[in-house]
N, C-alpha and C positions, 0 to 999 in steps of 0.2 A: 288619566287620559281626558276625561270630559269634562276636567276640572278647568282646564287650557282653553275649550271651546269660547267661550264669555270673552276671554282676553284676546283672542284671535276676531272674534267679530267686532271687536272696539277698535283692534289695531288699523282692520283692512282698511276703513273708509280712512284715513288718516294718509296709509300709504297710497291708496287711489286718489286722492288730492294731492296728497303733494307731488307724484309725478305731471296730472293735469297741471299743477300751478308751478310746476319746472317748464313745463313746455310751455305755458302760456305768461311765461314773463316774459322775453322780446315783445309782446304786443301791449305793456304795462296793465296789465288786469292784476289785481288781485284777488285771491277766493273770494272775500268778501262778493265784489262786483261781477266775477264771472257768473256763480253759481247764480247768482239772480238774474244776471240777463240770459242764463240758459233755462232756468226754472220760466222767467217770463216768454220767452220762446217755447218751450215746449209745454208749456197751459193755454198760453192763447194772448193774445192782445186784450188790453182792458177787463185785466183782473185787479179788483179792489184790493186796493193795499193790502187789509187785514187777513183775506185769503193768500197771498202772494206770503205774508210773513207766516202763515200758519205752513203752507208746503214748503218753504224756506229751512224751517226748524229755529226760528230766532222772532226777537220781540220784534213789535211793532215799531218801538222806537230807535232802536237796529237800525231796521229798513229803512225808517226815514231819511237817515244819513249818509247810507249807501245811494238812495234815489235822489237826493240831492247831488252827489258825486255823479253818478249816471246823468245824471242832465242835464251839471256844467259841461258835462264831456261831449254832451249832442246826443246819450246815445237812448233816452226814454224819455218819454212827458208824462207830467200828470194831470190830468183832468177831472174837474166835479163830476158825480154823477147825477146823470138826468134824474133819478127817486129821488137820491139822498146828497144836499149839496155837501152834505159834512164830511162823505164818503169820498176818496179819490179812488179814480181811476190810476192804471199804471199802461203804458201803450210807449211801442217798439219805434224808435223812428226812424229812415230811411238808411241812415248813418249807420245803425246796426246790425243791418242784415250781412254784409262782407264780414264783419266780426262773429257774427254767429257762425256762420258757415267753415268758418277758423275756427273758433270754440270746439265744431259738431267735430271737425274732421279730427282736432288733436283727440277730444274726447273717444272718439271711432277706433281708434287707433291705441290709445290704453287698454279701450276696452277689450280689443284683439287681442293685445301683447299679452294682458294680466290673464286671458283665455286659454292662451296655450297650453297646448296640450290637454286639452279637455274638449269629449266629444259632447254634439248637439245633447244627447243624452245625459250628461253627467252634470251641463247646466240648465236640461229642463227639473231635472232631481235635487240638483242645486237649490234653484230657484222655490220650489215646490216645497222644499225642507227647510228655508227662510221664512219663506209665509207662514207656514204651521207656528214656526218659532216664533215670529211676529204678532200672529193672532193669541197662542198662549199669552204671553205678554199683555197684550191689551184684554185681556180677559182677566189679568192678575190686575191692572191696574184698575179698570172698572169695579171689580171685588172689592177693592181696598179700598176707592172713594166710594163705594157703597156702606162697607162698615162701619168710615170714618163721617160719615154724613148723616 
């Protein structure tokens, strides 16, 4: 039975994208570009690149590609920053906010559906038994670039 769990936590995010990225092709996004203008929306305006690619989960040079794409399109700018001119900024521009808000709602809306049937309780325990699993994890990984270092 708990052999299954591993392969069910791989699977879910896979199938939670690709119904968001079902609902969000009439508006032409692809993963790639949604999930970054919703990670940039929901961190804040003028997050450095290299943060933006670390909450992302993909390289630096990824993103660069994708914010290239995002900018012919109108819909982020990048900016030096004021410390560090080497550093870019990454900032929402006015263009994107009707697309977030579309983004937010299809996202609202998965979120619901893939919910059903489960009460406030069973995804605060949900949730609560993910972190646990999450932090084991990053406590395996920390060990093991400890030993290997």
């Amino acid at each position: 039975m708990y052999e299954n769990i591993g392969f069910q936590l791989s699977r879910l995010p896979r199938l939670w994208r690709s119904i968001i990225d079902e609902r969000l092709a009439p508006l032409g996004l692809t993963q790639t570009r949604w999930v970054t203008l919703y990670h940039l929306w929901r961190l804040g305006d003028g997050q450095p690149q290299c943060d933006l690619a670390r909450a992302i989960g993909v390289e630096a040079p990824s993103l660069v590609r994708t914010l290239d794409q995002l900018s012919r399109q109108g819909l982020v700018e990048r900016r030096p920053c004021d410390q560090d001119r080497r550093t870019k900024r990454v900032f929402l521009t006015a263009e994107a906010t009707p697309l977030l808000e579309r983004i937010d709602a299809v996202v609202r809306d998965a979120r619901r559906e893939m919910f059903e049937g489960l009460s406030e309780q069973d995804l605060t325990t949900l949730s609560e038994l993910l972190s646990r699993i999450e932090n084991n994890g990053l406590a395996i990984q920390a060990r093991d670039a400890e030993a290997q270092g």
